[in-house]
N, C-alpha and C positions, 0 to 999 in steps of 0.2 A: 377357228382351229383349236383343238387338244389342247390345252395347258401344256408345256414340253415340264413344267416342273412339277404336276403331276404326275404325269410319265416316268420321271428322275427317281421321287418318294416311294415309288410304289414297283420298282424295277423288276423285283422279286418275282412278283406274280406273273401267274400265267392270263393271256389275251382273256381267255374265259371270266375273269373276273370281276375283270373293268366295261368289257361288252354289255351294254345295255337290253341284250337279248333282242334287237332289231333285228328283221329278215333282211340282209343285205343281197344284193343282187351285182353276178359280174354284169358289164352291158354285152350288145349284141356284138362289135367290134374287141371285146376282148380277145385274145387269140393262148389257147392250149393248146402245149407241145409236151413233149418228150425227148430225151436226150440220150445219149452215148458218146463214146469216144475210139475213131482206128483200133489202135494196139489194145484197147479193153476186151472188143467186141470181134473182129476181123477176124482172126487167126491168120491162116495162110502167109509165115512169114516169112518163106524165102522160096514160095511158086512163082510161076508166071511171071518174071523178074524182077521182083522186088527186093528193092534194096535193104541191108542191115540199118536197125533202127540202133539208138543211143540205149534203149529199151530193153530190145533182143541184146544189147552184148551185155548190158547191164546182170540182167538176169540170167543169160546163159553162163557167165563167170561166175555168180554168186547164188546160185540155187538155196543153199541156207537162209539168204536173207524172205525168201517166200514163203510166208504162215504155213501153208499146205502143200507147197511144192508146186503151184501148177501157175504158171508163165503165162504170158499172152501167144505163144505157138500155133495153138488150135483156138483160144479162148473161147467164144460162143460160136464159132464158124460163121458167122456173117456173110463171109465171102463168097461162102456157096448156098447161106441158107437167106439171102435179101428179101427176097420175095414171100419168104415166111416171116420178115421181120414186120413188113410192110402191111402184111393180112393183119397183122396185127394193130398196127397204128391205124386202122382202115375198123379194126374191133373196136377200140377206144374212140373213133371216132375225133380224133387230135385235127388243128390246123395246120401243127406244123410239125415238122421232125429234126431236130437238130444234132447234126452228125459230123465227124470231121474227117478231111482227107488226109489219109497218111503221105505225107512229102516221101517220103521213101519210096514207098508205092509206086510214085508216078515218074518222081524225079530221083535215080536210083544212086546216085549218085549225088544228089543235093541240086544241078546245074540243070541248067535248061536245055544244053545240046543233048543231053541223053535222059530222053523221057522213054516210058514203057505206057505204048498203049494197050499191053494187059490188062493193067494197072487203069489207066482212063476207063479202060470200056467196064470196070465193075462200075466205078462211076457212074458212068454212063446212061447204064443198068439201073442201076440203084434212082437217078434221079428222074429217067422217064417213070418208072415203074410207081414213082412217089406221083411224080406231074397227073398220069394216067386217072390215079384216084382223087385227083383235084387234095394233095397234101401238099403244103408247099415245103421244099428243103429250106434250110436253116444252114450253112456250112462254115464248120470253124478250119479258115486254114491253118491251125497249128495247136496241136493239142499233145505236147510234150513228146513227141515220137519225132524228133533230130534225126535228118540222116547221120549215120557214123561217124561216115566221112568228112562230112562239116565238123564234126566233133574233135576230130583228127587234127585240121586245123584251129581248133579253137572253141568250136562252138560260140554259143550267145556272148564272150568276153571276147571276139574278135570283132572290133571296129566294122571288119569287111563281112558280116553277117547280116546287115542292114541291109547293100546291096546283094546279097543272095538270097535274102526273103522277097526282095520287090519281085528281083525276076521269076522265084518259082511263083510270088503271087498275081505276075503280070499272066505267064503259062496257064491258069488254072481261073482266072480271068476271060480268057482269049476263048477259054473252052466254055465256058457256063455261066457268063454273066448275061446270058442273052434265056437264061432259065431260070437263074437263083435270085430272088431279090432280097432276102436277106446274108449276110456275110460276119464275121467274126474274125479278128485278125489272129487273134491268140489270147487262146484259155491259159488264165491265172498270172499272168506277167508275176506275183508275188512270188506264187510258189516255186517257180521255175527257179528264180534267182535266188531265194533266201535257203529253199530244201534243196538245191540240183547242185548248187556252184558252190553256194555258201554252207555244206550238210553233205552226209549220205543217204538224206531220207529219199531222194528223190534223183532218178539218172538225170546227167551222168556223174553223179556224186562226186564233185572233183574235188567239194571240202577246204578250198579257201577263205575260208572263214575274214571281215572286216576288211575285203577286198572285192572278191568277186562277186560278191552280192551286189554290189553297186557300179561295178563296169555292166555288169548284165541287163540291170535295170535301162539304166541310161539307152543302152543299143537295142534293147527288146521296147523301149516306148518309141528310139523314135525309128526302128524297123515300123511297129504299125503305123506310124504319123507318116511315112513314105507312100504306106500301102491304101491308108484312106487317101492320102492327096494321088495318086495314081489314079485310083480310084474314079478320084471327083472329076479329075482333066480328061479320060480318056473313056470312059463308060458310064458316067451317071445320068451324063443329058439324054443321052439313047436308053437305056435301061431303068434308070429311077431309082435305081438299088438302095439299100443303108448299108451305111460300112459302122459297127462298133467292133468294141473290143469288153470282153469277158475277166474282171475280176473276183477271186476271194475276197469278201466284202461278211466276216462273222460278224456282231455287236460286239461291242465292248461296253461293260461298266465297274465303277470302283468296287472292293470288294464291299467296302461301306463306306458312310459319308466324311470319315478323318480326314484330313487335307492331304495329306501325305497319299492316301489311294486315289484321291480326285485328281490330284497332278500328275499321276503316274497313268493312269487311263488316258490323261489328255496327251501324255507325251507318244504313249502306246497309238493311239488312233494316227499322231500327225507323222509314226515311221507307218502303221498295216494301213493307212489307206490313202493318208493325206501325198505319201512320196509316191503314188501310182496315178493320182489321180488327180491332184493340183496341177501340175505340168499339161492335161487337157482341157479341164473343167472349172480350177479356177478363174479370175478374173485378170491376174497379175501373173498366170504362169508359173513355171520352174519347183521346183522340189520348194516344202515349204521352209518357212526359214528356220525355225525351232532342229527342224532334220540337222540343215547346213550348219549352223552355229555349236549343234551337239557334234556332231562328227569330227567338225575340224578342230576343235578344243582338244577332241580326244586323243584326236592326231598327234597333235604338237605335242600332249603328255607321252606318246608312244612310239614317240620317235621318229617318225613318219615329218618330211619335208612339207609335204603340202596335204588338202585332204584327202580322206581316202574314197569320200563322195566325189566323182569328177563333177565337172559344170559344163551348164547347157548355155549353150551360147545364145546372143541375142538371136539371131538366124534360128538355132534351132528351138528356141522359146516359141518363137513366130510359129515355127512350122508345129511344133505342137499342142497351140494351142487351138480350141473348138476342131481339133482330129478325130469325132466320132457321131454320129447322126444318133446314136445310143448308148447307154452303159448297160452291158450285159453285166449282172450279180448273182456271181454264188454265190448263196446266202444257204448254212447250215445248221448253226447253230450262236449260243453267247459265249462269253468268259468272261469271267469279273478280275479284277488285276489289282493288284499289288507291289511295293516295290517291291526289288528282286534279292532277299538275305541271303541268297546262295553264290557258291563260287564260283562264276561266268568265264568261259574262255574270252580273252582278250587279246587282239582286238576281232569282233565279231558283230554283226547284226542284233543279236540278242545280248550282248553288252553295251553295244549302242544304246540299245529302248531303254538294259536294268530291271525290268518289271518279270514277274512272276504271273502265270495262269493257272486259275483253280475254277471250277464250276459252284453251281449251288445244289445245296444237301438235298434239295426237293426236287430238282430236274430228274425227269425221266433218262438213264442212259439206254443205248441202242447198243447192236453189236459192235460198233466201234469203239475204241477207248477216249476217243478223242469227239463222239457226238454226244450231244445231251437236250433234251427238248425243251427250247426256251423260246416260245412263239412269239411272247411283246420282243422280243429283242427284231423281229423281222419288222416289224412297225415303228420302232425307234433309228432302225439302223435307215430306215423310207427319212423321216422325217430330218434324223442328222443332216443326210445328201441334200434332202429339198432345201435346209437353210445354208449351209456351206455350199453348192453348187448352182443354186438359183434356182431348183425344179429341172431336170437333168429328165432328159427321155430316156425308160429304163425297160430293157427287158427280165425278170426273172429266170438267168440262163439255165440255173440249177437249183436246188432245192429237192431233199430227197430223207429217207432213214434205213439204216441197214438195221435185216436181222437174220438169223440163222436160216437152215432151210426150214422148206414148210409153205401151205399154201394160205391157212390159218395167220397172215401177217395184220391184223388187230393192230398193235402199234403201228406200224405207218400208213394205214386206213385214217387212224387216229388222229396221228404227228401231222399229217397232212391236212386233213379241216381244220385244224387249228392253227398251222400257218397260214393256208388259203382266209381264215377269218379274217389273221390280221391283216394281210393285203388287203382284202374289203376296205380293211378301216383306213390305211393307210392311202388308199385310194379316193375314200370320201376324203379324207381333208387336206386335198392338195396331189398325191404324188402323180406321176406320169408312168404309168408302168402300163406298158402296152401288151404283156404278154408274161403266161409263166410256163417253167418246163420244168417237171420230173426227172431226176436223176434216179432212176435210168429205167428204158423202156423194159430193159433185159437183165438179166445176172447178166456180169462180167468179171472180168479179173483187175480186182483192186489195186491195182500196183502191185507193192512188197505183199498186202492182205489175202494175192490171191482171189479165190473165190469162198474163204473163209468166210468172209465178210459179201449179202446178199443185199442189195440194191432195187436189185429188181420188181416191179409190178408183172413182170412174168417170170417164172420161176424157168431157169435151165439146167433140167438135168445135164452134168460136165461127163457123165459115165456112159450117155449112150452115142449110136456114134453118128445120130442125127442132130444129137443136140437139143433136145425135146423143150419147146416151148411154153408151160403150161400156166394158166392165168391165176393170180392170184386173189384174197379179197379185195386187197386197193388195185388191181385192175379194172372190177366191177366196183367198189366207189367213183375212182377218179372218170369214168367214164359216164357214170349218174350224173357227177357235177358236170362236167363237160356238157350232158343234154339240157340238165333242167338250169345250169347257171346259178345257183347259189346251194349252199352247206343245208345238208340234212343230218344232226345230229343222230350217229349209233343207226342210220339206214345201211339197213344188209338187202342184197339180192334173195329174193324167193327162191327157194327149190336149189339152191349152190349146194353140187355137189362136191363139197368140201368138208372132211370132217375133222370136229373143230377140236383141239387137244384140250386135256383134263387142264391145260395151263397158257396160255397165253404166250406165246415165246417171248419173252423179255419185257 
């Protein structure tokens, strides 16, 4: 295996450097997807009786907070346009398509006595019409689209959220575990709790900060630790399925090697990934101790009786621990860390960690403010997980680059081989990563970014009123790799009529 303190010395650089220029090859059993998400992609939000999302009231209240104005309402019409989503992943040539059902959609209400099977039958639709072309679904039950009304009482900081996930996951189970065999309990448990509950970045912004970040966390792991043990007792001996669950999973490293930035990265990694991820994968369970010991210190300084981390019981240690047949990782980008000399609210999640994030002066950024292209960081962040989790079967749930409109996308044709590299490498020395996916098949609407911000390998005009699909350059890359299985450096399609701007977008 890689020296890991080579790796450490040389963090800076990009994968290209350290690459020995070997032709890596994916194998034959690797499996390529693509990805999206309900309220990004759907539109149709309040036809055929679907319910109000946390989503829709977020942004129908707050229209200001959307870069461009434009909501998930209509967003790339999906609803009406599947079939053209499909011809498409059917272009690419993908194994799988990873997509998630909007709980509102089905369950309009959050509850199992009132489903809409308008709502089922796009399902329906959507998953023979995949089956048909031998594509296999991929389905995340929960991909930040809350019905309301669960909201109403509480959302993910209500205890009683756990059982109203089993049951919409038992519902949606009942229907298509006898189709889907792979499953996703819930995209990002982080961001949900740290931007949703703990933030206004992220509905339904409730902004209690050094609180409801971590009632969240607690009920949102062991919601899915219900939903894989459901799971495994009552559908897996008949169907064979895998049940994971999908984290934000960025690199981190110090800004440089001072000690002061080295502890502060170590403290950073064991709140962004060790509190999500210790409680399934480690070997001793429960949030890690560094978490518990920082919080509850903090506590006692802030007045606070007890911590403000709850605890997981021995029962529920048990129950979640080995709760996942995969770890699903969005994996985007680095950040190098620092402590934090600025003034933190307190008490909060980000007072808890203390540290500060800044990227490097050499990284490429993307139309996002917050991406930047740091490929060893996807091969270091492989190698972290294999030594702290023991080699953890992993899917690549996400991994993507945004850039302006245009069909000329050059950088994430780019961004992409050289991720894809370093999973190669990642792959020879050790990892388990059974599959990757593209964020995203389609433009959608970014959250608060709108459609500012383009994701997409097919570009969708938002202006026409079909929604027009059209393929980009990393369409035709990602499709190359896909046939021939391994990285063809700066390989373009013949004859792309595509015409290429005096500039490079970004």
């Amino acid at each position: 295996m890689r020296s890991f303190f080579f790796i450490v010395i040389f963090c800076a650089v990009t994968i290209d450097a350290w690459s020995d220029g070997k032709q890596r090859r994916f194998k034959n059993d690797f499996k390529f997807g693509v990805s999206t998400a309900a309220y990004q992609v759907e539109g149709a939000w309040d036809i055929d009786g679907k319910g109000e999302s946390i989503w829709d009231r977020y942004l129908h209240n707050h229209p200001e907070l959307v870069t461009d104005g434009r909501n998930g309402d209509v967003a790339s019409d999906s609803y009406h346009n599947y079939k053209r989503d499909v011809e498409l992943l059917r272009e690419l040539g993908v194994d799988f398509y990873r997509f998630s059902i909007s709980w509102p959609r089905v369950l309009p209400s959050g509850f199992p006595h009132d489903q809409n099977e308008h709502g089922f039958q796009y399902y329906d639709n959507l998953i023979d019409e995949l089956l048909h072309y031998n594509i296999t679904p991929m389905i995340t039950l929960y991909h930040f689209d809350l019905p309301q009304k669960l909201q109403d009482l509480g959302g993910w900081v209500n205890p009683l959220s756990i059982d109203w996930f089993v049951d919409y996951a038992r519902v949606v189970f009942n229907k298509y575990a006898h189709k889907v065999p792979y499953w996703i309990t819930i995209n990002q448990p982080n961001a949900i709790c740290v931007f949703g509950y703990g933030d206004t970045i992220l509905a339904p912004a409730i902004n209690a900060k050094g609180v409801s970040e971590y009632e969240c966390t607690k009920n949102i792991l062991l919601a899915h630790a219900k939903v894989y043990r459901l799971y495994e007792k009552e559908f897996k001996k008949k169907f064979k399925g895998s049940v994971g669950i999908s984290m934000s999973i960025n690199w981190s490293d110090p800004l440089n090697n001072k000690t002061e930035n080295v502890q502060a990265v170590e403290k950073y990694r064991e709140f962004d990934i060790g509190l999500y991820l210790d409680p399934i994968w480690s070997k001793n369970g429960d949030f890690p101790s560094i978490v518990k010991k920082t919080i509850e210190k903090k506590s006692k300084q802030q007045g606070f009786y007890r911590s403000r981390l709850p605890t997981l019981s021995h029962e529920e240690i048990k129950l979640l621990k080995g709760s996942a047949d995969f770890l699903g990782i969005n994996h985007y980008t680095t950040f190098l860390i620092k402590p934090s000399t600025k003034n933190i609210h307190s008490p909060s999640y980000a007072d808890d960690m203390g540290v500060e994030i800044v990227f490097g002066d050499q990284w490429e950024q993307s139309a996002s403010y917050w991406l930047r292209s740091a490929p060893y960081g996807l091969y270091k962040m492989c190698i972290f997980l294999n030594l702290r989790y023991d080699y953890p079967t992993m899917f690549i749930t996400e991994n993507g680059w945004s850039t302006k409109t245009g069909l000329w996308d050059k950088s994430r044709a780019e961004t992409m081989r050289r991720y894809l590299n370093a999973l190669l490498l990642a792959i020879e020395d050790g990892t388990e990563v059974k599959g990757y996916t593209v964020w995203s098949l389609i433009d959608n609407i970014e959250w608060n970014a709108g459609s500012s911000e383009r994701f997409g390998l097919y570009e969708v005009d938002f202006e026409s009123e079909e929604k027009t699909r059209t393929a980009r350059l990393s369409a035709h890359v990602y499709k190359r790799i896909i046939q021939k299985r391994i990285i063809e450096e700066n390989w373009e399609p013949k004859n792309l009529k595509i015409s290429k701007p005096k500039r490079v977008d970004l």
